[in-house]
KEFINU-761128 format. One record per residue (C-alpha): residue in one letter; residue number from 1; x, y, z. Coordinates in steps of 0.02 Angstrom, whole numbers, plus 50000, padded with zeros to 5 digits. Each point is the difference from the previous one (the first is absolute). Layout:
BEGIN
[node 'A', NUM, [X, Y, Z]]
...
REM end
This chain:
BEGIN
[node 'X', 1, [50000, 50000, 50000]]
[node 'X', 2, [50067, 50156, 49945]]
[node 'X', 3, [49997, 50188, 50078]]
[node 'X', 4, [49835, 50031, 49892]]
[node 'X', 5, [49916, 49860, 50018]]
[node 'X', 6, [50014, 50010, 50189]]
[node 'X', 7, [49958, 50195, 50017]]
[node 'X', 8, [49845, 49971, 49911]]
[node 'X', 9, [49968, 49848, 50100]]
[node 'X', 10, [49848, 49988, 50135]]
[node 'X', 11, [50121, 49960, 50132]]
[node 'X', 12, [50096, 50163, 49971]]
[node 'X', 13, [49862, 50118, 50007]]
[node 'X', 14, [49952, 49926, 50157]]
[node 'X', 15, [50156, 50010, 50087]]
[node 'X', 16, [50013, 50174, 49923]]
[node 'X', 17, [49838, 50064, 50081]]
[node 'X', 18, [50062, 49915, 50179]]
[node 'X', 19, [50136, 50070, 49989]]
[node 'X', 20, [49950, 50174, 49965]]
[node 'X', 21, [49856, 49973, 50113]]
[node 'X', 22, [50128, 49965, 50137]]
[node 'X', 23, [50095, 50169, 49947]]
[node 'X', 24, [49852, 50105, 50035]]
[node 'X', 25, [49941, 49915, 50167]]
[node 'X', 26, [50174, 50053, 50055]]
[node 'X', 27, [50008, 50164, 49929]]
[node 'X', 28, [49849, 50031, 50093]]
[node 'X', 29, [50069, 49921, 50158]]
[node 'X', 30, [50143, 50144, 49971]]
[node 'X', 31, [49881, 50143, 49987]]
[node 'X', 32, [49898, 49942, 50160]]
[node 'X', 33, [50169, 49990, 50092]]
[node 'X', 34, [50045, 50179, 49928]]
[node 'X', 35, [49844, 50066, 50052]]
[node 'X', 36, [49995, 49923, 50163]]
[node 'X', 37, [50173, 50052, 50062]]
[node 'X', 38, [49963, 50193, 49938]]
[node 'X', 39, [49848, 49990, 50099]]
[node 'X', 40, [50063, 49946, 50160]]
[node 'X', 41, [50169, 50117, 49977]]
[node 'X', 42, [49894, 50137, 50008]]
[node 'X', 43, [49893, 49925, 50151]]
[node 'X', 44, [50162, 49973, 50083]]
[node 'X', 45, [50060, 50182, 49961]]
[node 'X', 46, [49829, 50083, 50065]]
[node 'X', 47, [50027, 49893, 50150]]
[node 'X', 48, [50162, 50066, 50034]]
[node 'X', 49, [49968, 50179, 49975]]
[node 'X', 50, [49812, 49984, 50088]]
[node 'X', 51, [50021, 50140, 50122]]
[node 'X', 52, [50053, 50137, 49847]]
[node 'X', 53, [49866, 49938, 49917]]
[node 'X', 54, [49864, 50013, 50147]]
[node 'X', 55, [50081, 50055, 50136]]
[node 'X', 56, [49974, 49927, 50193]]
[node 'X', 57, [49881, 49867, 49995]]
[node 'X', 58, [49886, 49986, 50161]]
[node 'X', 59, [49921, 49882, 50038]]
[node 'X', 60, [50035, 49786, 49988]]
[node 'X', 61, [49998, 49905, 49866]]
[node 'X', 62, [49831, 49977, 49976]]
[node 'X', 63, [49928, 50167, 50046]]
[node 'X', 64, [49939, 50114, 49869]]
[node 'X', 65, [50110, 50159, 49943]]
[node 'X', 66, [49953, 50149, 50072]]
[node 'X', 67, [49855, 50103, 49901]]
[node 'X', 68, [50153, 50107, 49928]]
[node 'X', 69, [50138, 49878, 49948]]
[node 'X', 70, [50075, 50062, 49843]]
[node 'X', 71, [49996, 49926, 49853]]
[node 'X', 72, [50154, 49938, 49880]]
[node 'X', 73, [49932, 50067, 49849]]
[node 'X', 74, [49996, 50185, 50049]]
[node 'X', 75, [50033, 50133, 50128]]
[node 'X', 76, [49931, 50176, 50041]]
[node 'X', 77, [50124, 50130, 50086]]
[node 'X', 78, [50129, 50130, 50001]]
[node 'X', 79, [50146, 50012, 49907]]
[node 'X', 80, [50150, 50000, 50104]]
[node 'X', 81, [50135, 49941, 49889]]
[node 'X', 82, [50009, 50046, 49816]]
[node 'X', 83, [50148, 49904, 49889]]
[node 'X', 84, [49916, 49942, 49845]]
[node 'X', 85, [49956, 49884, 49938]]
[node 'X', 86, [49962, 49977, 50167]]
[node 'X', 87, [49898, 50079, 50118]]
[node 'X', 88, [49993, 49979, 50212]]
[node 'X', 89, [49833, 50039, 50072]]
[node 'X', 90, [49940, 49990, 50167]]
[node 'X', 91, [49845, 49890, 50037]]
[node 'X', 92, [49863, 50073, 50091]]
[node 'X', 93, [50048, 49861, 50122]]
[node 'X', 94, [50175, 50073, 50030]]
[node 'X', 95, [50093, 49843, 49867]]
[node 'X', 96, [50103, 50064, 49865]]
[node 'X', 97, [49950, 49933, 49815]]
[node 'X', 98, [50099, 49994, 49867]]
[node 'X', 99, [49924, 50063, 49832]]
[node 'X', 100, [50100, 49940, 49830]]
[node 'X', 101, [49947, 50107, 49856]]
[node 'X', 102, [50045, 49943, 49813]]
[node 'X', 103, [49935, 50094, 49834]]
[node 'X', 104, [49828, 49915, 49995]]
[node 'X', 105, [49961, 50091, 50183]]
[node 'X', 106, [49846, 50108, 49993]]
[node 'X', 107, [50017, 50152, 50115]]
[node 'X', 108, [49857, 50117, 49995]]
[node 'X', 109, [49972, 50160, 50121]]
[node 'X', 110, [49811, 50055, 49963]]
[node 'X', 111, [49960, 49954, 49838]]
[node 'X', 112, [50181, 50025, 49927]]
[node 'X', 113, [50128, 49877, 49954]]
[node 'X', 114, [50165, 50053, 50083]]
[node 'X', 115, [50175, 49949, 49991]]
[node 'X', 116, [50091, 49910, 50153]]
[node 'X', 117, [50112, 50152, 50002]]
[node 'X', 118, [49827, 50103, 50043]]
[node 'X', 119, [50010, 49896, 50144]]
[node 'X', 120, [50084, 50081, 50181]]
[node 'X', 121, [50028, 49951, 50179]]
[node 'X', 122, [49859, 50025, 50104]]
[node 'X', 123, [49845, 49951, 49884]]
[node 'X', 124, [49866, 49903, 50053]]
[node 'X', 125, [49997, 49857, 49857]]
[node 'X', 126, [49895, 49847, 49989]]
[node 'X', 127, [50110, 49863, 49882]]
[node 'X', 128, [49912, 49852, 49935]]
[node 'X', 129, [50110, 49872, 49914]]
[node 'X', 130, [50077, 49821, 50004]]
[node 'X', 131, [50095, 49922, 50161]]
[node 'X', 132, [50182, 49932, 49955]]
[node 'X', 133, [50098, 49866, 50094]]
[node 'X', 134, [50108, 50152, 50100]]
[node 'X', 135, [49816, 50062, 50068]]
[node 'X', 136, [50000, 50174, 49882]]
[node 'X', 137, [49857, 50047, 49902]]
[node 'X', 138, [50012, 49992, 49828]]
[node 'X', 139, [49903, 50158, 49965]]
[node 'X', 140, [49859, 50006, 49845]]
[node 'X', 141, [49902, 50153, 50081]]
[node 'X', 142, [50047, 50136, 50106]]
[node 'X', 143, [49887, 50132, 50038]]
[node 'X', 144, [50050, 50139, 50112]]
[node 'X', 145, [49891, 50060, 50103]]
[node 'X', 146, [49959, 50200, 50040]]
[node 'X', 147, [50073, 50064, 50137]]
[node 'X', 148, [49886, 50058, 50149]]
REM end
């Protein structure tokens, strides 16, 4: 039986499709494991940086948080540090946040779109964004607010 003969054999395609079939289930093995170790890298991050994130928990383990426990994915405060792309504000709570700005960051004062150089110490901001694993805020939306 020659090289033809065989390739175009039953046997072959069978063993072809098992084969490839066998290629995929692991390939798909690889992408769970990829996914699964990104996920808990960043679980064990947040863990480790938990009290920049939230600040003091009280309470045990299975109390609830407090009624004003901050949340990762923004922060309202005043701007105490300004070094951008990155901003320091302090939480109403008395934590520091870190705000990362990048070019698709939407700062508005009002109704107008400003730039982050607009921006000084000593505004009131609210920044709404994405956590990272180093507990900043990746900020999409900052508005800052009037002052009183």
């Amino acid at each position: 039986m020659n090289i033809k003969q065989f390739s175009q054999s039953h046997k072959a395609t069978i063993g072809l499709l098992a084969i490839g079939a066998v290629v995929l289930m692991l390939a798909s093995f690889s992408l769970g494991q990829y996914v699964g170790f990104r996920k808990a890298s960043f679980a064990f991050q947040n863990g480790n940086n938990f009290y920049n994130t939230f600040g003091p928990h009280t309470g045990g383990p299975m109390m609830p948080p407090p009624p004003d426990f901050s949340d990762v994915h923004g922060s309202a405060g005043k701007v105490i540090s300004l070094s951008l792309p990155i901003i320091t504000i302090e939480d109403r709570d008395g934590t520091e946040k870190v705000i990362i700005l990048d070019d698709k960051t939407i700062i508005r004062r009002f109704r107008d779109t400003i730039t982050p150089q607009d921006i000084v110490v000593g505004d009131q901001i609210v920044a709404i964004g994405d956590p990272n694993t180093q507990s900043q805020i990746a900020a999409k939306l900052i508005r800052i607010l009037p002052h009183l």
